[in-house]
N, C-alpha and C positions, 0 to 999 in steps of 0.2 A: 740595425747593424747589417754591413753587404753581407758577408759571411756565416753568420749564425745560422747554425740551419732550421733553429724552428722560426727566425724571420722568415726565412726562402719557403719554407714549409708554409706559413700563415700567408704567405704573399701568392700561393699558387706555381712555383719557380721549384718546387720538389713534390712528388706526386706522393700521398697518403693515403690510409683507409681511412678518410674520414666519416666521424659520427655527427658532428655537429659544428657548425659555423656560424658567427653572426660579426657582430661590428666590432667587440670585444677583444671574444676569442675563440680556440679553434678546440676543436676535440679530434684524436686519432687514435688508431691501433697501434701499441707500440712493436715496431720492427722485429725487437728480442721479448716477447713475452714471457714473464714469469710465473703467468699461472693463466687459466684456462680463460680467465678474460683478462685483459691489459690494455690496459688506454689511458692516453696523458690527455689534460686541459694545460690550454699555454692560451696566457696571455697575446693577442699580434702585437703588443707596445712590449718595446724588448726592457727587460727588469731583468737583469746580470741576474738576481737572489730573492731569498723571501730577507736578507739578511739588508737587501740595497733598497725594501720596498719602504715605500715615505706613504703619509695621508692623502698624496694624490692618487695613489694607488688603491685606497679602501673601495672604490667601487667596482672593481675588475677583480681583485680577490674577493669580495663576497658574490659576485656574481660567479666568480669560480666555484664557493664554497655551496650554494646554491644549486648550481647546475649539477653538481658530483650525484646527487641521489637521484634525481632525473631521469641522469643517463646511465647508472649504475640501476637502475629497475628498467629501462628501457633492455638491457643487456641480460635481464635476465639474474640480476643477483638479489632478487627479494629477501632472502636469508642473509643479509649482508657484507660486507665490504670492506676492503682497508684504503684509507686514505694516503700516499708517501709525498712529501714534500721535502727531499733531500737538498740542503742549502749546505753551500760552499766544497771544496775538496774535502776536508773533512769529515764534513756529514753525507760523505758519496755521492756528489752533486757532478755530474760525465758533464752535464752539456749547460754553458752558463747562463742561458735564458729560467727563470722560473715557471716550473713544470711542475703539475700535480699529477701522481700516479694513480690510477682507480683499479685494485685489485680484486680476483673475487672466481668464485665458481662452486660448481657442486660439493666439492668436499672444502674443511677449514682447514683455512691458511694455514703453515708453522707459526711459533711465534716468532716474534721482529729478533728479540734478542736473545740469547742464553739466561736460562733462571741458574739462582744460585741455588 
């Protein structure tokens, strides 16, 4: 898609901190970090969701889900990590290509949700 920005991001047409590239996909710092490290994996083949993702998709999500520990101990989070895969408006999904969140740093995360 012209306008997606992590098409224009994966195509070189918006400048990142990137960590990692290949034929696949791209790894970056994300702009608004949430915790002491923050960095998405995206897909370059634009997949609106994890909600729009089909069997042609299995091999660029497990290469996603592969790469996450890699580059999450490249970073520095051996004590580890959270993974966020926000799909749709609902599930707080800002930007409509699918994007994995890789969170993490010296101290533990809060948790995701409210306990009862």
């Amino acid at each position: 898609m012209d306008d997606c920005i992590f098409c224009r991001i994966a195509r070189g047409e918006i400048p990142s901190k990137k960590l990692y590239e290949d034929e696949d996909v791209i790894a970056f710092h994300d702009i608004h970090p949430q915790a002491e490290v923050h960095f998405m994996i995206v897909p370059k083949s634009h997949i609106e969701s994890l909600a729009h993702a089909t069997e042609e998709h299995a091999r660029v999500l497990g290469r996603m889900m592969v790469l996450a520990p890699v580059l999450a101990k490249q970073a520095g989070l051996s004590d580890g990590f959270r993974t966020i895969v926000n799909t749709g408006r609902v599930g707080g999904q800002e930007v409509m290509h699918l994007h994995m969140h890789i969170l993490g740093g010296r101290n533990r995360l809060p948790p995701m949700l409210a306990r009862n």
